[in-house]
Structures are given as C-alpha cells and as structure tokens.
C-alpha positions in Angstrom: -30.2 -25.5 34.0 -29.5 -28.0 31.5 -25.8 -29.2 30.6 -25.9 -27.6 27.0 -26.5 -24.4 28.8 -23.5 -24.9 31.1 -20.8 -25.6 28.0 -19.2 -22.1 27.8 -18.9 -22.5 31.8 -17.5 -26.0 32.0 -15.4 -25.0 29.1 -14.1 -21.6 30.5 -13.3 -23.8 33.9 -11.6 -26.6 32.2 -9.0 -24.5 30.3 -7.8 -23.3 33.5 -7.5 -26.7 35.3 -3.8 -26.9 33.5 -3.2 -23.1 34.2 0.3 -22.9 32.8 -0.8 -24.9 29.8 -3.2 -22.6 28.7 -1.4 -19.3 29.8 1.2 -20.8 26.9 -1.1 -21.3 24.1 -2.7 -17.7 24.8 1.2 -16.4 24.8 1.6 -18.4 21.4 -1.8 -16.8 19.7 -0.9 -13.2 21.5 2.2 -13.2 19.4 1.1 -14.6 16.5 -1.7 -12.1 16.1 1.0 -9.2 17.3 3.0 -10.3 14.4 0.4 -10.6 12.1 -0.8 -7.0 12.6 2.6 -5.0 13.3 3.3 -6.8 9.9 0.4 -6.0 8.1 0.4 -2.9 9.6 3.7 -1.8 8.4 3.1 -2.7 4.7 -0.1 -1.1 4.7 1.1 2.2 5.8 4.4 2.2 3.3 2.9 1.2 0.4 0.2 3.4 0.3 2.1 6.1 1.1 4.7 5.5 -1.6 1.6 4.4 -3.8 0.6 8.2 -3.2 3.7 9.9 -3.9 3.8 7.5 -6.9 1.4 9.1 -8.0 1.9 12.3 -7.1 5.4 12.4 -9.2 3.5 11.0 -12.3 -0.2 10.6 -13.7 -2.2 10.3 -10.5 -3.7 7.6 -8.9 -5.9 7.3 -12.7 -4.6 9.0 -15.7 -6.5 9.6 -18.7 -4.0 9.8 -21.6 -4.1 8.1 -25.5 -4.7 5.0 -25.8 -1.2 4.6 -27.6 0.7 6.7 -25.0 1.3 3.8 -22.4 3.5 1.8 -25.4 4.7 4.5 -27.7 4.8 7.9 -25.3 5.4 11.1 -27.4 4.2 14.4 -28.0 2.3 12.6 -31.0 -0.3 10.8 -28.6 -1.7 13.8 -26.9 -5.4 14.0 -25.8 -7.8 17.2 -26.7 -10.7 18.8 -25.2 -9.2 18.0 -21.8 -11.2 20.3 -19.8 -14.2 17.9 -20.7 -12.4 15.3 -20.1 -11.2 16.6 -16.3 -15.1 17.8 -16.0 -16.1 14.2 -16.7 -13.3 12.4 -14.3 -14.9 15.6 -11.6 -18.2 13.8 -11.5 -16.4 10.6 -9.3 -17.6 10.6 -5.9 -14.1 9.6 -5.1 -12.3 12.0 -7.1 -10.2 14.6 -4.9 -8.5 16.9 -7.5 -7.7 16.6 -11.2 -5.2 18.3 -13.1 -3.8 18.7 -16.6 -0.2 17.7 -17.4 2.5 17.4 -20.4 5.2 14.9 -20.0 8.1 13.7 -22.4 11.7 13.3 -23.0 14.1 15.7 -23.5 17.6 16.4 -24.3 19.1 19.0 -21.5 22.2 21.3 -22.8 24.8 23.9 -21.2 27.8 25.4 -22.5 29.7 22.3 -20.5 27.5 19.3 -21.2 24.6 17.6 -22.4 22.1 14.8 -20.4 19.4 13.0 -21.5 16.1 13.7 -19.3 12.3 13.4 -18.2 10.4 16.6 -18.8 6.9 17.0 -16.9 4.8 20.4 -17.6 2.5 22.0 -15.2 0.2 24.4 -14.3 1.4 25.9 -10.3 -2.0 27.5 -10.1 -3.8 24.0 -10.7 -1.5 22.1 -8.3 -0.7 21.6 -4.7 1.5 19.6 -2.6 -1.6 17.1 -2.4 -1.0 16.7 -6.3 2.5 17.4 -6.9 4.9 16.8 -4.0 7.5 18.3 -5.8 5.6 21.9 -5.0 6.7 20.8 -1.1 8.9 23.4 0.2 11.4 21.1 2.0 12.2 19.5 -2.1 13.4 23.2 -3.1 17.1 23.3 -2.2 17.5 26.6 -4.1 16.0 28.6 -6.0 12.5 29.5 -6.3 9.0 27.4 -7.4 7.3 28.8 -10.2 4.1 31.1 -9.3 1.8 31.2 -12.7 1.3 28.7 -15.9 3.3 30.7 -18.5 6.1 31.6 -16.5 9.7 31.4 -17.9 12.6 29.4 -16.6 13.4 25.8 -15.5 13.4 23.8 -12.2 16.2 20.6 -12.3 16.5 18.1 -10.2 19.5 18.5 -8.0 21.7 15.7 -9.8 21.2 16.8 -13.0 22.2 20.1 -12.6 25.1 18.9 -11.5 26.1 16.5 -14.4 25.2 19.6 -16.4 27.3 21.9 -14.5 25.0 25.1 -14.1 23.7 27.3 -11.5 20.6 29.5 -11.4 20.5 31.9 -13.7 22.5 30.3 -15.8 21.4 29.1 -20.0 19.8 26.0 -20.4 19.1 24.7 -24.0 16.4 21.6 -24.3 15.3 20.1 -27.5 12.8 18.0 -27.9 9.7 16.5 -30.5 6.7 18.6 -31.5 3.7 17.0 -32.2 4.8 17.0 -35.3 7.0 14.9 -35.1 9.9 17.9 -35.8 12.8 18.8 -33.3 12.3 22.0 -31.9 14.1 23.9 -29.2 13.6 26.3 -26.2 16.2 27.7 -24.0 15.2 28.8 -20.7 17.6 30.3 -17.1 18.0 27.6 -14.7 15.5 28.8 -11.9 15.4 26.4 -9.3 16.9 23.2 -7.7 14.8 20.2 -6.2 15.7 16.9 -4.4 13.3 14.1 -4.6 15.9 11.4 -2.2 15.0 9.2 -5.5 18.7 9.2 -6.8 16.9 8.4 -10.1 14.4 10.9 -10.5 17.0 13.7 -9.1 19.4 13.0 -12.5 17.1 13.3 -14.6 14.0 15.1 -13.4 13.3 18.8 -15.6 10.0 21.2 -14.9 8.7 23.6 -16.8 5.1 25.5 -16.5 2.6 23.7 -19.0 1.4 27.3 -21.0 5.4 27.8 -22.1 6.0 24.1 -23.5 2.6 24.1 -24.8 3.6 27.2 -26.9 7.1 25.7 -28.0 5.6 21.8 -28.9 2.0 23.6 -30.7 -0.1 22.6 -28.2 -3.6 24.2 -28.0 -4.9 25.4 -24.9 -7.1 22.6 -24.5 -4.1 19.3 -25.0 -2.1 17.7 -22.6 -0.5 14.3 -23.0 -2.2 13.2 -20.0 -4.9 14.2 -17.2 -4.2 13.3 -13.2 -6.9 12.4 -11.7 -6.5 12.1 -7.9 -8.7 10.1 -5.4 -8.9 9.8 -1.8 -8.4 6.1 -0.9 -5.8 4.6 -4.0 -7.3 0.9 -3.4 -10.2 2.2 -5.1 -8.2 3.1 -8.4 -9.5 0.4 -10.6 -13.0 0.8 -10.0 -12.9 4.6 -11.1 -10.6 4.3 -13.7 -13.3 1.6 -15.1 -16.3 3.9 -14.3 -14.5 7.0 -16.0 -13.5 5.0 -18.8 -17.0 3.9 -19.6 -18.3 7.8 -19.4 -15.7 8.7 -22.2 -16.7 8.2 -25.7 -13.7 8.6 -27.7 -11.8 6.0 -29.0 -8.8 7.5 -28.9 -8.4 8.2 -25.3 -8.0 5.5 -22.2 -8.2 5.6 -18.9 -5.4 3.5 -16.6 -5.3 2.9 -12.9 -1.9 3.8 -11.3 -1.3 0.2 -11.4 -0.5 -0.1 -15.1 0.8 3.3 -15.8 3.4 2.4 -13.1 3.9 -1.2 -12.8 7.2 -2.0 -11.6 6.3 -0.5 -9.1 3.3 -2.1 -9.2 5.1 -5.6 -9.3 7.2 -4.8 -6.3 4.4 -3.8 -3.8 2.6 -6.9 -5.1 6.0 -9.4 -3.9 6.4 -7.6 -0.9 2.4 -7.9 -0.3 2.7 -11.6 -1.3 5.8 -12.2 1.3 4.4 -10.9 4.1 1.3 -13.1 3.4 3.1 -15.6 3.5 4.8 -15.1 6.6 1.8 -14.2 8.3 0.4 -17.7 7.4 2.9 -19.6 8.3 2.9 -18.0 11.7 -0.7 -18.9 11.8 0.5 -22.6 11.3 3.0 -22.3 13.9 0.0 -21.1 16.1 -2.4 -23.3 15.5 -0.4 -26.2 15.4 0.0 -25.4 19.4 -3.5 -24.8 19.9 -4.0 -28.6 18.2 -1.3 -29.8 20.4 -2.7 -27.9 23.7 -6.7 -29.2 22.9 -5.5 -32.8 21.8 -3.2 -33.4 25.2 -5.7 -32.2 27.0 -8.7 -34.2 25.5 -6.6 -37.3 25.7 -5.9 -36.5 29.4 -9.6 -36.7 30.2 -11.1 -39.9 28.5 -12.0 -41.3 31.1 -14.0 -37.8 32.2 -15.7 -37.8 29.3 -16.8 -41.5 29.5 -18.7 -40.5 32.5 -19.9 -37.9 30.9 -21.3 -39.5 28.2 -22.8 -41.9 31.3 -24.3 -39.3 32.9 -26.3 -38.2 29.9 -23.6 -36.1 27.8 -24.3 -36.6 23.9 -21.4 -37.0 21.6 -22.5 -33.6 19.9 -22.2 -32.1 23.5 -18.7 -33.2 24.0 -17.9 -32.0 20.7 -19.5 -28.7 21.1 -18.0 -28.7 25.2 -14.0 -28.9 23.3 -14.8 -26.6 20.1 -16.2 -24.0 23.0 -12.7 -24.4 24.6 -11.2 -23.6 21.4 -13.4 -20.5 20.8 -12.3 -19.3 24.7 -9.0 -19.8 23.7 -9.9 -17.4 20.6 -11.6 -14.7 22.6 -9.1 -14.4 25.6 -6.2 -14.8 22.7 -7.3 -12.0 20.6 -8.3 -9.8 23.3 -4.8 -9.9 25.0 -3.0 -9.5 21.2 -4.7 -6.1 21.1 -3.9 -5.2 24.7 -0.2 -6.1 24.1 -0.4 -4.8 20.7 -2.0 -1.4 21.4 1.3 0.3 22.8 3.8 -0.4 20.4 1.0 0.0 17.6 0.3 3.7 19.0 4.2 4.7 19.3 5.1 3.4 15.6 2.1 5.1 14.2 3.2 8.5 15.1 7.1 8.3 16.1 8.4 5.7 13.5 11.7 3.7 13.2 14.7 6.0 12.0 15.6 4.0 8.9 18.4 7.1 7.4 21.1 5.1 7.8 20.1 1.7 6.7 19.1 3.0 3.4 22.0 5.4 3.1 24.4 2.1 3.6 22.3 -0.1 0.9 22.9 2.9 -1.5 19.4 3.2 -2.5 16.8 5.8 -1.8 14.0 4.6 -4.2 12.0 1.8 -5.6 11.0 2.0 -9.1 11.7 6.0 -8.8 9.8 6.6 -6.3 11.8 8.0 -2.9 11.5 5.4 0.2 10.4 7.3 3.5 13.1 7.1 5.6 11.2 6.7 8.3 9.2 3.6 9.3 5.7 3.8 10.2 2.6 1.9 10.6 -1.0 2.4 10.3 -3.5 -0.9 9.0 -6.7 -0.5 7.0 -9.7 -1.3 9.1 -10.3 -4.5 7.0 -6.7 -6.0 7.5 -7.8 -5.5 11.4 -10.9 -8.0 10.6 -9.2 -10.4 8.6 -6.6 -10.7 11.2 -8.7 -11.7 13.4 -11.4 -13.7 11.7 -8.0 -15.8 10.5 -7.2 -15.9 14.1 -10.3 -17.5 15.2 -10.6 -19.8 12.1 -7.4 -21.0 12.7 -8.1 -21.7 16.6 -11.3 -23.4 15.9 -9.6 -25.3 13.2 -6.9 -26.8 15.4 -9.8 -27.8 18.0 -11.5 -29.8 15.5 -10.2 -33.2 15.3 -9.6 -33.4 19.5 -13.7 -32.1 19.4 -14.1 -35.3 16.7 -11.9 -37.0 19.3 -13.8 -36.5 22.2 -17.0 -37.0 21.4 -16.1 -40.6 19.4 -15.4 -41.7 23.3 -17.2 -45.3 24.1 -18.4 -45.0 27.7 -17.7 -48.4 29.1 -14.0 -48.4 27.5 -13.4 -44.9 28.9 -14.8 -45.2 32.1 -12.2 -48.4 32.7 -9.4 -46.3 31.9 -7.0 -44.9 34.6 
C-alpha cells in the first residue's frame, strides 16, 4: 500500500494525537454550523409564512392588475375579460388557485362618526382560507362570514368598528369613486367583526362581496381591479409573474410578483435576510479562524516529522494533500456532529415554537408592513439553505487548512530534520 493511499488514515490518526485540541475545534464548527442553521432556519420559516399571509390579505403571491394601478390605484384602472385572464394565469404549473378581487378606498360613516378605510371585494364561493385568511374562523369575533357573491351587508375589522361606534345590525354608509370617476354611495348593516392582530389592518380593514360593489361602482361581470393568483412555493413568484406576463397580450394589463405589489414589506424581509447573513458569516470567520489556528499549531508542532517524511520519500504535494485531508476530517466529523446536536432542538421548534405573546404585546406592535407577526416562533429551512450551510462549512474548513497545507509541504528536509 503506497503512502498516498494511506493519507486519509495518517490524517484521521494525527488529528487525534492532540485529542482535546481537536475535540475543541469540532465543538467550535458544531456550534457554528448549529447557529448557522437554527438561524437560517428561523428566517426561513417566518418569512415565508408572513410572505403567505401577505399575500393572502392582498393580491396574491402574483397579481395581474393595470398597468397604472400600482402608482395611481382607483376604480379607474380596472382590468376586463378577467376570466381569460385567470384561465391564462391557470395554465402555470405552479399555480394553486386564482381568484378575482376589487380593492379601493373608502370613506366609512355611522350616525356617530366617519373613518377613512381600505375596501377589498370578494367572491366567498371563489375563496378559501388558503386564499383569504380572513375566511379563517378563529378572525371572526362576531358576527357571521358572508356565504354567496351578491350578498348584502358588511364585515369591519374590529378597530374600526369601534372608532365608528356600531354594532351588527346596525347602518353603515360608504362612499366611494366609480369608474367614472363620480362619488357614489351604498349603505349596507354591519354584519360581522374580524381581528387580523395587525393593529393596522384592524382600523381600517372593510369587506364587502364582489357582485354588490360591482353593481354600485358599474362594474361588468367580467372586471376586477386585480386577479390573485396563488402558487405553491412564493420564491418562485418572479419567474411566473414573468411567464404569465409574456402570455398576455394587452398592453394595458401587468403582471407583479408579490414583491413589488408589497414592497415594504418586501424591504424588511430583505434587511432581516441580509442581517442574518451577515451574522452567519461572521460566525463562519470566528470558526474558521480556529480551524486555521488548530491546523497551523499543529503543523508547526511537527516540522521536524515532516522533514523525515519528506526523507523517507514524502512529496511536498503529499504533505500538502496529508494537512488539507486533516482539514476535510475535521469537516466531516464537524458537520456530522452539528446535525446530531442540532436535530433535537431543530425537531422541538419546528412543531412546538417559542411563545413570543408577550414580547410583541410589550413592543406594542403586532405587524410589519400590515401584515400580523405570528406570535409564535417557529422554524423549518428550505432544503437548499441545508446545502449551502454545509458546503460553506466545508469551504470554510478547507480554507483555513490552506496556508498550514502550503506550510507543510514548503518544509526543507535537512533543516527540519535538525530541529528539536
């Protein structure tokens, strides 16, 4: 057996010849990695959960609307012939569910006060909890959910029917723009009461079903002012709102990724992504700069072994090869006792959580960019944050074993060998 074929042994026996030295470096890339992914794996889970119920609140993870609606939105910059439109968005592999909706502002009125508010029309029968969580029975606090799309009456959100100072069954007046451009008015009995936990969204959220506003704003049948359309994995938004886009003809109509329809929210997820990105790396730094420390002691330690070595026949690509394959051991053993260590805590977050209620209740804050925070933490990490984890990992150990590797196998013999 030749001494290239006996590297990964020699190397696998030399790590352990300073046993506590090594058991520290494999604590130091154990935690590292653990922090990497309980990191990672908290941000993925969040955001694309709130990313979902983004979505679910507004246009859907791509929205088809005008292609003046995003700067100017009105009545004015509706979009016809939607059921080709939905028919054509239907074709995406990745398309779940699409659905028709009317959105704009509206002025809210009772006998005691008047609000400002956000009005979004819909059609019950179309929708489910998967497209509007608002439909979830636990956001109902009294009342009842509307049943068919020309049904009468209005759903507030809990906040606003406060500052408005009604009950249910009791007159409320909203006016708002035609497409026409002219006010026009519709009074409807207050039949319902959701919570969102966005303190935002709950002063100034109004529902109505989508064939009675079409009838007061002179919609046709066939007009909305934009179309949901709803996917299964929201990291793929771009790529369908691109492929639907270039499948639609008219010049008049555009279709938007969640991430420009909502991009404050958009801008947050992106800072948060970025900081814990950076974090991660710098742990990596931390890591690897004891891995460089650990190889580098250690290959300074053993000169003079490597001298003989070299006598005995040892080429300097050998030595190079014998401290990289030290580094890559290091790797290995390292990332298989991160996912040992990591599997238990990993398992009990994903499906228990961290209580977070009364953090956020002390901050005062429920939401980010209107969108309700979950009050309980949880994690789950894409299958791909997994791999670049760990390629990082092992990059960064075999990194740190370069220059001792360079080190090691620049080693004169005769000098070595004198050494004590």
């Amino acid at each position: 057996m030749t001494a290239g074929q006996n590297i990964p042994a020699i190397a696998w026996r030399n790590l352990w010849r300073n046993r506590r030295r090594t058991l520290l470096t494999l604590a130091s890339i154990i935690f590292g990695v653990f922090l990497a992914i309980m990191f990672t794996a908290m941000q993925d889970r969040n955001w694309h959960e709130m990313i979902n119920l983004a979505a679910r609140l507004g246009g859907g993870h791509v929205t088809i609307q005008h292609a003046e609606y995003q700067e100017t939105p009105n009545l004015k910059k509706s979009i016809k012939d939607s059921s080709e439109l939905v028919a054509i968005a239907l074709t995406q592999p990745q398309t779940r569910k699409v659905t028709e909706r009317v959105s704009s502002a509206v002025m809210m009125s009772t006998a005691a006060e008047s609000f400002g508010a956000g009005l979004i029309a819909f059609d019950p029968t179309q929708e489910d909890v998967t497209t509007f969580s608002l439909l979830d029975p636990d956001a109902l606090v009294e009342g009842k959910m509307f049943t068919s799309s020309n049904e009468r009456g209005i759903i507030l959100g809990q906040k606003l029917a406060e500052n408005l100072d009604t009950y249910i069954g009791g007159r409320v007046v909203y006016t708002i723009t035609d497409k026409d451009g002219e006010l026009v008015s519709g009074m409807e009995r207050l039949s319902g009461v959701i919570r969102t936990g966005a303190p935002q969204m709950d002063a100034s959220l109004s529902l109505l079903t989508l064939g009675r506003l079409r009838d007061i704003v002179g919609y046709e049948n066939d007009e909305a002012t934009h179309i949901a359309v709803f996917i299964e994995d929201q990291r793929e938004s771009g790529e369908v709102a691109a492929n639907i886009g270039s499948s639609i003809n008219a010049e008049d109509v555009t279709v938007l990724p969640w991430y420009t329809t909502q991009s404050d929210l958009a801008a947050f997820v992106a800072i948060k992504v970025g900081g814990t990105r950076f974090i991660s790396a710098f742990i990596a730094l931390l890591v690897a700069a004891g891995i460089f420390n650990t190889l580098f002691v250690s290959v300074m330690e053993r000169m003079r072994e490597f001298g003989i070595l070299m006598a005995l026949g040892f080429t300097p690509l050998g030595l190079f090869g014998l401290v990289m394959m030290e580094s890559l051991w290091l790797a290995i053993v390292g990332l298989i006792g991160a996912a040992l260590v990591t599997l238990g805590p990993y398992l009990y977050l994903a499906s228990v959580g961290i209580d977070m209620s009364q953090l956020l209740a002390d901050q005062g804050t429920m939401d980010v960019a209107g969108v309700a925070m979950s009050t309980t933490m949880k994690v789950g990490i894409f299958p791909e944050s997994v791999t670049m984890i760990a390629i990082a990992a092992l990059v960064a150990t075999l990194l740190a074993g370069l220059y001792p590797a360079w080190r090691a196998s620049t080693v004169e013999p005769v000098e070595a060998i004198k050494l004590v």
